[in-house]
N, C-alpha and C positions, 0 to 999 in steps of 0.2 A: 628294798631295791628302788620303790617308786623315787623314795627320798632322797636317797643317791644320784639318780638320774635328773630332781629338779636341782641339788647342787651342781652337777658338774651345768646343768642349761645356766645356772645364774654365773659360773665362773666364767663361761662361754663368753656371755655378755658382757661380765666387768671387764673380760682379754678384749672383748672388739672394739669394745669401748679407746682401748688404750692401745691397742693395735691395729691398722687400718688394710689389715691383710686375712683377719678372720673375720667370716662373714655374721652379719647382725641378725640377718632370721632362720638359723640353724635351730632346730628343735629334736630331740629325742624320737630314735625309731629305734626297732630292729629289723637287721636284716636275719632272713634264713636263709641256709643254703639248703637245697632238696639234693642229698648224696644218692648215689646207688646206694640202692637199702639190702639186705640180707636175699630178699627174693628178687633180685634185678639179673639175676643172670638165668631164675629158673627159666624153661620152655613153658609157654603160655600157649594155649590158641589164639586164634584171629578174634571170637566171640570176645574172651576175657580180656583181651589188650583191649580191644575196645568200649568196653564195660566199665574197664580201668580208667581208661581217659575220659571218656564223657563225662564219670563221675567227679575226676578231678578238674576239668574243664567248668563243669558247672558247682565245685566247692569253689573253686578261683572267682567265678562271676561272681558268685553270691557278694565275697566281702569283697572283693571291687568297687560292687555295685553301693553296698551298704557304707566304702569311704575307710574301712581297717584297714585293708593293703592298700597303699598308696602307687605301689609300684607292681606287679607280676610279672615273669616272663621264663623263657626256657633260656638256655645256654645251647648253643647250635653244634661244639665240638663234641668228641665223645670223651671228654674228660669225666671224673667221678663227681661232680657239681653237675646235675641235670638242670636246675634252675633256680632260681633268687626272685625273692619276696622282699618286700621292705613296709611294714607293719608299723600300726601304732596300738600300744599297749601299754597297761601300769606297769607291768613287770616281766621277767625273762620266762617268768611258770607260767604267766599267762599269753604269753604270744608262743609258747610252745603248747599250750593244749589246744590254744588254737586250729593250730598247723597241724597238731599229731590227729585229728579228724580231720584229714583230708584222709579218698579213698587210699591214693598211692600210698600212704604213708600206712594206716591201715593195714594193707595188705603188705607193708615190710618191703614194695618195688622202693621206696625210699624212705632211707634216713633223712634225721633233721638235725642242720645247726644250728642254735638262736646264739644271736653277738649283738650287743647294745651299740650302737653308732648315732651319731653327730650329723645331720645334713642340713641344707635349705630347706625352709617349710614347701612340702608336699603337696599339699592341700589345694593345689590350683592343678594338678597334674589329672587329667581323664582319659580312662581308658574307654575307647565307643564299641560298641554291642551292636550286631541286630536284634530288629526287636525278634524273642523269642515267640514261640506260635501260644507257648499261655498266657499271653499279656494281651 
């Protein structure tokens, strides 16, 4: 898959090369969608929802922090896409093991979609934090 993914980056390149409409610093991601998962309709308590979110709150920081997700965020309607990720990784199995240890996911409150995509490099984009009380 890796090798797949440096093909279509170098055909990317010879297209913009030759076309002045596809952009030059596109590089390989994937995005996820985080679906309602099998347990998103169970009744929860207040304790457990909240259990649930910090823990996925603070799996989001972590690779944030460490530069893998270059993008994170929720989806605000109540459609079945709860939120989107956009990930750098060698392969599709590996940005979905990623993802599938997050809590939410985990606990089945959310499915995962991993899809290979095409964007402008990332890599300048930060997401700011406070600082956390163990730091």
């Amino acid at each position: 898959m890796f090798s797949v993914m440096i093909g279509v980056a170098c055909n990317m390149a010879l297209m913009a090369q030759q076309n002045p409409y596809v952009q030059l610093n596109r590089r390989p991601y994937f995005v996820i969608f985080f679906v309602k998962g099998e347990a998103w309709a169970q009744p929860r308590t207040k304790e457990e929802t909240d259990r649930l979110l910090r823990g996925h709150l603070a799996y989001l920081r972590k690779h944030v922090e460490s530069g893998q997700y270059a993008l994170s965020g929720p989806l605000n309607d109540d459609g079945p896409v709860r939120g989107i990720i956009v990930l750098s990784a060698g392969t599709a199995e590996e940005a979905a093991r990623i993802v599938n240890d997050d809590p939410m996911v985990q606990s089945r409150q959310f499915g995962v979609e991993v899809h290979p995509g095409m964007f402008p490099d990332l890599s300048a984009v930060r997401a700011i934090y406070p600082k956390s009380a163990s730091k």
